[in-house]
VEXDREN-2710 file (C-alpha; in Angstrom, 1 decimal):
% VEXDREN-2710
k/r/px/py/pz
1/UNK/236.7/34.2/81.2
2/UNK/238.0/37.3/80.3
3/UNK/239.5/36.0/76.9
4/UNK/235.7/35.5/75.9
5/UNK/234.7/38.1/72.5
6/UNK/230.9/38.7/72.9
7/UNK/228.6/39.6/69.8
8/UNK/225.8/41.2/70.3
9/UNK/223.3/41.3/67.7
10/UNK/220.9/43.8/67.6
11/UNK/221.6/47.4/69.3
12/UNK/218.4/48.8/70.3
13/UNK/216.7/49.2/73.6
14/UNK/218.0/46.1/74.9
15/UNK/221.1/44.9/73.4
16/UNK/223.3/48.4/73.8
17/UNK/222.3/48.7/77.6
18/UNK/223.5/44.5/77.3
19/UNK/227.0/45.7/75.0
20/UNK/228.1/48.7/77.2
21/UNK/227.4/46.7/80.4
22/UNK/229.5/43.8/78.8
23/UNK/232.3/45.8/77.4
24/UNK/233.1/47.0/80.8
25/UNK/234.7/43.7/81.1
26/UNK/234.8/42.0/77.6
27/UNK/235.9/42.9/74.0
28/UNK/232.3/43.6/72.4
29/UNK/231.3/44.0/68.9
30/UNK/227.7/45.7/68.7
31/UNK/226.2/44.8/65.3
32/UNK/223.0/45.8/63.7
33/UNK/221.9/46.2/59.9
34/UNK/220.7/49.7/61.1
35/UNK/223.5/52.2/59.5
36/UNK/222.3/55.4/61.0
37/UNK/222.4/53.6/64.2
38/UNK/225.6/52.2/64.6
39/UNK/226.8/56.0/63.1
40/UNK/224.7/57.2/65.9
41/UNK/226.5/54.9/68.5
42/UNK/229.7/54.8/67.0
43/UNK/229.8/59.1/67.6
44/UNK/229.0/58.7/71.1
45/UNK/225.2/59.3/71.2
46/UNK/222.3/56.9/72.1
47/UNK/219.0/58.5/70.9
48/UNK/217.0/55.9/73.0
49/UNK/218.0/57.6/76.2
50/UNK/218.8/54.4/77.4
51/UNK/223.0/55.1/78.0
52/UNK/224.3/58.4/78.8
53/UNK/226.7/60.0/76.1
54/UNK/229.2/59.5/79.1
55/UNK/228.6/55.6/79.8
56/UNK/229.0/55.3/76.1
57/UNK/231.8/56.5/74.9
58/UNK/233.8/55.4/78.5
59/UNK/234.1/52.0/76.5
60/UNK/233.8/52.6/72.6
61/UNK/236.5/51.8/70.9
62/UNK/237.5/52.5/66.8
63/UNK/238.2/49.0/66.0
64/UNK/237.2/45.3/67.0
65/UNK/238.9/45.3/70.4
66/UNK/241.0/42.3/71.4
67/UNK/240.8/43.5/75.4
68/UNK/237.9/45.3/77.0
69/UNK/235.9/48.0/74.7
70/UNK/233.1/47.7/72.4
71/UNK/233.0/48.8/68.4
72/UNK/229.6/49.0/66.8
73/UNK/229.5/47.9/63.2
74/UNK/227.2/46.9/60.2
75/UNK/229.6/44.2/58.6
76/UNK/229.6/41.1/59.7
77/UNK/233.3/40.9/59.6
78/UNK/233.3/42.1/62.6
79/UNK/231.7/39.3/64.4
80/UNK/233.7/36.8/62.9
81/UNK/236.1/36.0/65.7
82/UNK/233.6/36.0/68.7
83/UNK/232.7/33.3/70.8
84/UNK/229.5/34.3/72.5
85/UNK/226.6/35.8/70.3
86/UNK/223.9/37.4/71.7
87/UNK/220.5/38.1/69.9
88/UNK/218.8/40.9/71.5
89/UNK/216.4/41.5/68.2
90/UNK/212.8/42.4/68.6
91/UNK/209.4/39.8/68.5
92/UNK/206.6/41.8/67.4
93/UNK/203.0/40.5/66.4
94/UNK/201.2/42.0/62.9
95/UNK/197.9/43.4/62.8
96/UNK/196.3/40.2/63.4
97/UNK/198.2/40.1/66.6
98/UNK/200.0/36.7/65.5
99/UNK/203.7/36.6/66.3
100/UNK/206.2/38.1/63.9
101/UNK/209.6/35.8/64.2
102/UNK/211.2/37.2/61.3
103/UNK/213.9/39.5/62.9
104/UNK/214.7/36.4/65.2
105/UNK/215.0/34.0/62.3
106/UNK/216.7/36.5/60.2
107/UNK/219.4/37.1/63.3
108/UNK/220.0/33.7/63.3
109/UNK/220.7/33.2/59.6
110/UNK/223.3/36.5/60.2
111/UNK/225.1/34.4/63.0
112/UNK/225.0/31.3/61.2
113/UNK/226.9/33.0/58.9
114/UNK/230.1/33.5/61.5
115/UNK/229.3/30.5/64.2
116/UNK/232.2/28.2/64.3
117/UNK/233.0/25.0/66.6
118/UNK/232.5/25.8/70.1
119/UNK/230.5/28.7/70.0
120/UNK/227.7/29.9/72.2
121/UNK/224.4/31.7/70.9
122/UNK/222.3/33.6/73.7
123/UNK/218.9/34.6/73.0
124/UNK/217.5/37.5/75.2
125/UNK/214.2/38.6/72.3
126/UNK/210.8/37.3/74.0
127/UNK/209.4/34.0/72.6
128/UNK/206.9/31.2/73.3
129/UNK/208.5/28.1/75.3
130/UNK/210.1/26.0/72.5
131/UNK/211.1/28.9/70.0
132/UNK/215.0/28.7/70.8
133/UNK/215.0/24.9/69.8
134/UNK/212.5/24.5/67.7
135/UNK/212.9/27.4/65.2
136/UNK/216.0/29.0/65.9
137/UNK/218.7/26.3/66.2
138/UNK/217.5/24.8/62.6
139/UNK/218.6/27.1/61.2
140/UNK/222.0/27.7/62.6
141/UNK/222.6/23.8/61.8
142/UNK/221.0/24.2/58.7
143/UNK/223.2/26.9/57.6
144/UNK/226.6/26.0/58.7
145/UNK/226.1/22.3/58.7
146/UNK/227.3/22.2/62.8
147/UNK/225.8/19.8/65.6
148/UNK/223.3/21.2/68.4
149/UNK/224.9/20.2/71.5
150/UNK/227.8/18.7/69.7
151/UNK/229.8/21.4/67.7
152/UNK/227.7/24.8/69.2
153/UNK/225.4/25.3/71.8
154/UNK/222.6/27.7/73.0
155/UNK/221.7/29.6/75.9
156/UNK/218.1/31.7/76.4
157/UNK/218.3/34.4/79.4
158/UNK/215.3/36.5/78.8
159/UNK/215.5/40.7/78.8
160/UNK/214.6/42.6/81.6
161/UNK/215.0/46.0/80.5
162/UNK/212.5/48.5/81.5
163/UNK/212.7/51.3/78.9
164/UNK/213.3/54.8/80.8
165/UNK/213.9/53.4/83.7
166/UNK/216.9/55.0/85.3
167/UNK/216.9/52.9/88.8
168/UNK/216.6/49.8/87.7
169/UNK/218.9/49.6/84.8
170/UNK/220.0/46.3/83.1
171/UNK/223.4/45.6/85.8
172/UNK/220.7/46.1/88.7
173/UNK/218.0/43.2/87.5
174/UNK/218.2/39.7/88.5
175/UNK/219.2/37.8/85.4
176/UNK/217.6/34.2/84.6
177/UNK/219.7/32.1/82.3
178/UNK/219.4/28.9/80.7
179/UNK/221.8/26.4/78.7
180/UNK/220.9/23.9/76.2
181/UNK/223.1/21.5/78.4
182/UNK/223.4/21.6/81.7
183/UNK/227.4/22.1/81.5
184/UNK/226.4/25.2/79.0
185/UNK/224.0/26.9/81.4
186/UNK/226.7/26.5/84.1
187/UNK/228.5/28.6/81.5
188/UNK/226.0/31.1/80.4
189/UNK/224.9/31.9/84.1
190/UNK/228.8/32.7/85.1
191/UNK/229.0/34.9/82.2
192/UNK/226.4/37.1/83.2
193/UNK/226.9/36.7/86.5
194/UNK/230.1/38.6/85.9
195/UNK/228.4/41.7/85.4
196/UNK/225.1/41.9/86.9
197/UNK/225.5/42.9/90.3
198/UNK/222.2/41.7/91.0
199/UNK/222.5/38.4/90.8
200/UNK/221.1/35.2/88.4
201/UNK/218.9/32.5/88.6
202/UNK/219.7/29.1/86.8
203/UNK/216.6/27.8/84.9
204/UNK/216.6/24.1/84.6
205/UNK/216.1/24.5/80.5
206/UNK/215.4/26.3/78.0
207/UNK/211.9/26.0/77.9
208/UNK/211.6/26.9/81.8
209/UNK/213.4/31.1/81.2
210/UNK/211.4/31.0/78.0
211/UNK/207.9/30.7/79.9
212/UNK/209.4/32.7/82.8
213/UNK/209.7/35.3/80.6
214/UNK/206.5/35.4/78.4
215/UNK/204.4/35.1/82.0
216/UNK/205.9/38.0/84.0
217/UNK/204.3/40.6/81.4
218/UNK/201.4/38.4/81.2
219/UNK/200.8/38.6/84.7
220/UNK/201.0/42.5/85.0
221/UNK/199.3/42.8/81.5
222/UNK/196.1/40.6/82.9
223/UNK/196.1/42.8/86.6
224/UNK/196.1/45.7/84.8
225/UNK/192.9/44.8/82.7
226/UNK/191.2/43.5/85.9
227/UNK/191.4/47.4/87.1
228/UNK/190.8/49.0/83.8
229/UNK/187.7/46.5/84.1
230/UNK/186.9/48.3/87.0
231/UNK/187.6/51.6/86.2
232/UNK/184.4/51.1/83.7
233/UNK/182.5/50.0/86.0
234/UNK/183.1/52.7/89.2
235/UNK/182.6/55.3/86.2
236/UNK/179.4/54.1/85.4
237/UNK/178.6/53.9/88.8
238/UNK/179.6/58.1/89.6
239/UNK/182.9/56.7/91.9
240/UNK/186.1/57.6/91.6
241/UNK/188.5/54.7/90.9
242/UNK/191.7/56.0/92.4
243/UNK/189.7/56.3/95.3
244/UNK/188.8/53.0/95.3
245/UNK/192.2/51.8/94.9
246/UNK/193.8/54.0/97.6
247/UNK/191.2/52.2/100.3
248/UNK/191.7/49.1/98.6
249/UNK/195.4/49.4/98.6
250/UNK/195.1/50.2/102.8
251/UNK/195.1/46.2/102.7
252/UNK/198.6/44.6/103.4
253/UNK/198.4/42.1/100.5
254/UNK/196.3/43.9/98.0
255/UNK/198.3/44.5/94.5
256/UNK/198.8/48.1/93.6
257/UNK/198.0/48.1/89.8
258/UNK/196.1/51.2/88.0
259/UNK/194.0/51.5/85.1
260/UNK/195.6/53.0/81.8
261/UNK/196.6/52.6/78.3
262/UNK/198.8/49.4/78.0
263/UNK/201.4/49.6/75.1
264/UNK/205.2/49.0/74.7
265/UNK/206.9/46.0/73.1
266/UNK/206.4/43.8/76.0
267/UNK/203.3/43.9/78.1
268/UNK/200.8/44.7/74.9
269/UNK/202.7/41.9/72.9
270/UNK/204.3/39.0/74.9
271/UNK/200.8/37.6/76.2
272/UNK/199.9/36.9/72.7
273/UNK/203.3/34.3/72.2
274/UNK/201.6/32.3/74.6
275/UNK/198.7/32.5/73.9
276/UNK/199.5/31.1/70.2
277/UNK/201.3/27.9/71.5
278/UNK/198.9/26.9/74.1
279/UNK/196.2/27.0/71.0
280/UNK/198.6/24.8/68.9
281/UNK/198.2/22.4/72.0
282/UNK/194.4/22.6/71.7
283/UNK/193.7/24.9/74.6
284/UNK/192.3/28.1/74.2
285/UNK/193.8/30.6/77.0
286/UNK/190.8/32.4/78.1
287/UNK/192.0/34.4/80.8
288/UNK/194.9/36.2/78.8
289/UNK/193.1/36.4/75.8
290/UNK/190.3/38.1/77.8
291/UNK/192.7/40.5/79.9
292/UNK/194.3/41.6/76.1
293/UNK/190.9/42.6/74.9
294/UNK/190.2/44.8/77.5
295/UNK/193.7/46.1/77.6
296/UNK/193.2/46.6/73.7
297/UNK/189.8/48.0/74.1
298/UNK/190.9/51.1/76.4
299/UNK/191.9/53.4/73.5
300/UNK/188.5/53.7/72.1
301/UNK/186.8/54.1/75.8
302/UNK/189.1/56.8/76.6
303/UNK/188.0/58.9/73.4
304/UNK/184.2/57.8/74.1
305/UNK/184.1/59.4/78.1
306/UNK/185.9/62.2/76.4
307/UNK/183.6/63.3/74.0
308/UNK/180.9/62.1/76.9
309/UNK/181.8/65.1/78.8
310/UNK/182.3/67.3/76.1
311/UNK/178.3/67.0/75.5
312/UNK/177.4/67.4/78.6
313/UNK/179.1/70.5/78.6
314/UNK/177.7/71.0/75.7
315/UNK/180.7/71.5/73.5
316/UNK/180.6/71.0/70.1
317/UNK/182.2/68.0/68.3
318/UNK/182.4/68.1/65.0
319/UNK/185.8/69.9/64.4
320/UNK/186.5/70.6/67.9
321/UNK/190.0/70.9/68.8
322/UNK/191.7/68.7/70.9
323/UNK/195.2/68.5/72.7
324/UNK/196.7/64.9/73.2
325/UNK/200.0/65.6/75.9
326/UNK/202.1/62.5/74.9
327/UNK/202.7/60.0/72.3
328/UNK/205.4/57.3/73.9
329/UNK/204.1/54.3/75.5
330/UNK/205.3/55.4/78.9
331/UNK/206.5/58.6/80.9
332/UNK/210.0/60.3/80.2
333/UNK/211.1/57.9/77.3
334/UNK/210.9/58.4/73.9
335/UNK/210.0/54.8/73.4
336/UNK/206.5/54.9/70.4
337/UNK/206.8/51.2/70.2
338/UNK/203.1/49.7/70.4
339/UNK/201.8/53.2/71.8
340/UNK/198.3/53.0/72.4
341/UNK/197.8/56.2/72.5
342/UNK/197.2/55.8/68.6
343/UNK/194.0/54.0/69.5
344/UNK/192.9/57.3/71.4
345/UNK/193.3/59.5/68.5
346/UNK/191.9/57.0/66.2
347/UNK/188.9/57.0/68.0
348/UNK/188.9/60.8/68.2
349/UNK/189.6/61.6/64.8
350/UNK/186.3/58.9/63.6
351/UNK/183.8/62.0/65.4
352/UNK/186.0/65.1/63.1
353/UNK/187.5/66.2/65.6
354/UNK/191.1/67.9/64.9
355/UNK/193.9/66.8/67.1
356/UNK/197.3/68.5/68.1
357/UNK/199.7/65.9/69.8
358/UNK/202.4/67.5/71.9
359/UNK/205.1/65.4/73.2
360/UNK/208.8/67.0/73.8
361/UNK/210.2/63.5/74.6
362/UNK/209.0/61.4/70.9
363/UNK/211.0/61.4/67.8
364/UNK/208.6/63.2/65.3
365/UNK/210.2/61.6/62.1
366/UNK/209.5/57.8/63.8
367/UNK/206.0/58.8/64.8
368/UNK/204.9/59.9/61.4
369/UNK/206.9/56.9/60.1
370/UNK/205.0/54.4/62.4
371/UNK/201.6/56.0/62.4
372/UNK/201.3/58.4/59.9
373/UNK/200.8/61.2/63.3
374/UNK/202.3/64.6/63.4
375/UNK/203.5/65.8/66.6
376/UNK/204.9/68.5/67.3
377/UNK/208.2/69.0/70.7
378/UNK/206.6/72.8/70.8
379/UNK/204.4/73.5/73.6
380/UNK/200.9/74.7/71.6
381/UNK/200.1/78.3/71.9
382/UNK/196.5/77.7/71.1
383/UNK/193.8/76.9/73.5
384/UNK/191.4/73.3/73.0
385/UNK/187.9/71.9/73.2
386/UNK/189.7/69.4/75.4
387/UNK/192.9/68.5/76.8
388/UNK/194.0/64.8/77.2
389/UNK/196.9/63.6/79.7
390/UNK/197.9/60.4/78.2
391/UNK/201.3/60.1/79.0
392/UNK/202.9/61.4/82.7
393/UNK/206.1/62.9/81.3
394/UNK/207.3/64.8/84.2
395/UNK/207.4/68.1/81.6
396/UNK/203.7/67.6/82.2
397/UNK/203.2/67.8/85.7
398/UNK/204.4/71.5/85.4
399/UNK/202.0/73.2/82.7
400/UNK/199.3/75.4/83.1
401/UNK/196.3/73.5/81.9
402/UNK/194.4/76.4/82.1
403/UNK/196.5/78.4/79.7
404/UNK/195.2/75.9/76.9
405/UNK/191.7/75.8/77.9
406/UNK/188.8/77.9/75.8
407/UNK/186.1/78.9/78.4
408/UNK/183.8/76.2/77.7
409/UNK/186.5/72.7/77.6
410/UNK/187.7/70.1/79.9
411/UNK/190.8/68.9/81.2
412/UNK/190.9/64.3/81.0
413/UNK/193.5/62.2/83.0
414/UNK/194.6/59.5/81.6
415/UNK/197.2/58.7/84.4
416/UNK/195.4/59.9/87.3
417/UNK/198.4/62.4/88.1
418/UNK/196.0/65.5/88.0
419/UNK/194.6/66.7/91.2
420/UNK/192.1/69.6/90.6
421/UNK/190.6/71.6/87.6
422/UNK/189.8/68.1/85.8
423/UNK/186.3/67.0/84.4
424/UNK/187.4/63.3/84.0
425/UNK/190.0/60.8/84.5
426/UNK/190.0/57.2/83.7
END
């Protein structure tokens, strides 16, 4: 199988992990329409965090390699001679929180463009069951005039990757694959199977790893509004949550979720792909559409116990200054994808308040670019009305709250990583 040329398309958070792990074995060409990207990749630096400088440049090569290596590249020349493609694009959803296929449809015109007899395409991007064959492969027989399952075939093994996590890193996650024949999914399995040391599981179809996927986040995404549902309650009721929890959590079987923001391009977004097909079948999922509202809704109630506090300590409002300590959707990555921390300074900035966000792990050019947010890498050498913990970068866990405090302010934990010297947490 070694003879195999891979394609991945789409470099980001999940398909360089997917190329370096690949070129360890295969000849690899990374492509993406991003320019300053493959530059990026192509000098031996991934700003993601999500391969070491070392990893990376162990197996770049400066051409398209014919043995093991991998070349990043914007043309689609490049990809020409492969026989695997890969699509590791993202699936959004827009403001009304319907699903965005374009980069997924727009990938597949690009490797229509190259596909030749015999060829495999992979899909890895998170859909609704049915999106592979019902949208995707059109298009590729549309545009190069092939036969499904006659002339090329398709394979879905849905990503895994957790961004910023270090442990479990794409090599060390159990795979599920999938084939559009069974034959092919013998096929796709063995080629991943190659390189994940973890092992893969064999979906019967397509269908089946697309579900998988879309319900693993909406599980977690619906636990985690059952305890943020709580967490408003027990405040309202003068207990502390995380006190709860720890008893609770005394219990063998008892499931140890916490309350927070829920953002990121998977939890905060997947539920809604299947929520969208089960309506087109006539059913209206109330259970995930319910555990999404209150996710959604935890932005706003963060800002509200805030300012809460602040006038029962009788600080003023109106232009009081106020220190957010992260932007990312989760601890030491600088992923800002679907941050809902946005929704917390939203809701602070509606009372006139003025707001400092420090966070020395975001990009500050692709915050302002995504939000319209200044943030500043600096640590702030003023001192605030109030001091938010949103984010548990481990830089965090080391500052002197106090040194930002005036005399009259309070401290609020988000995370619930703060032991002492706090007026709030959620």
């Amino acid at each position: 199988m070694k003879k195999e040329k891979i394609a991945i398309i789409g470099l980001g958070y999940v398909g360089l992990p997917l190329a370096r792990l690949f070129a360890t074995k295969y000849a690899v060409v990374g492509f993406d329409i991003n320019k300053e990207r493959v530059s990026e990749l192509m000098s031996g630096t991934d700003t993601t965090l999500e391969v070491s400088d070392a990893e990376l440049q162990a197996v770049l090569v400066d051409k398209p390699p014919k043995g093991k290596g991998l070349f990043c590249s914007t043309s689609i020349e490049d990809i020409k001679e492969c026989t695997y493609y890969i699509v590791t694009v993202p699936t959004p959803v827009d403001k009304n929180n319907k699903p965005v296929l374009t980069p997924l449809l727009k990938a597949s015109e690009t490797v229509a463009k190259v596909l030749s007899k015999g060829n495999i395409v992979i899909y890895e991007s998170t859909v609704y069951p049915g999106a592979t064959e019902e949208e995707c492969i059109p298009i590729l027989e549309k545009n190069t005039g092939l036969k499904f399952n006659k002339d090329f075939f398709a394979g879905y093994s849905p990503e895994r990757i957790n961004p910023g996590d270090k442990e479990h890193t794409v090599e060390k996650i159990l795979k599920v694959t999938s084939g559009s024949t069974p034959e092919i999914g013998k096929k796709v399995n063995e080629l991943y199977q190659s390189v994940i040391i973890a092992g893969t599981h064999l979906a019967p179809t397509i269908k089946v790893a697309e579900a998988a996927k879309v319900i693993e986040n909406s599980q977690r995404d619906i636990n985690i509004a059952f305890v943020n549902e709580l967490a408003k309650i027990f405040n309202l009721m003068g207990i502390s949550t995380h006190d709860v929890l720890e008893a609770a959590g005394t219990k063998w079987n008892f499931l140890p979720f916490k309350p927070g923001l829920v953002g990121g391009h998977c939890i905060g977004v997947d539920p809604y792909y299947l929520a969208q097909k089960a309506q087109e079948y006539g059913y209206n999922p109330e259970i995930i559409l319910a555990g999404r509202r209150m996710n959604d809704s935890m932005g706003g109630y963060v800002a509200s116990e805030v300012i809460k506090i602040m006038i029962q300590k009788e600080i003023k409002i109106k232009d009081a200054k106020i220190l957010i300590l992260g932007i990312t959707f989760k601890e030491n990555c600088p992923d800002v994808r679907n941050t809902k921390v946005v929704d917390v300074v939203a809701a602070f900035k509606e009372y006139n308040t003025n707001i400092t966000i420090y966070d020395p792990w975001a990009n500050q050019e692709e915050v302002f670019h995504e939000y319209g947010l200044l943030s500043t890498k600096s640590l702030p050498k003023d001192k605030f009305d109030a001091v938010v913990l949103t984010v548990a970068h481990n830089e965090f866990m080391e500052l002197d709250f106090n040194s930002f405090r005036k005399k009259a302010s309070i401290i609020y934990d988000v995370k619930g990583v703060l032991n002492k010297d706090i007026e709030g947490r959620l």
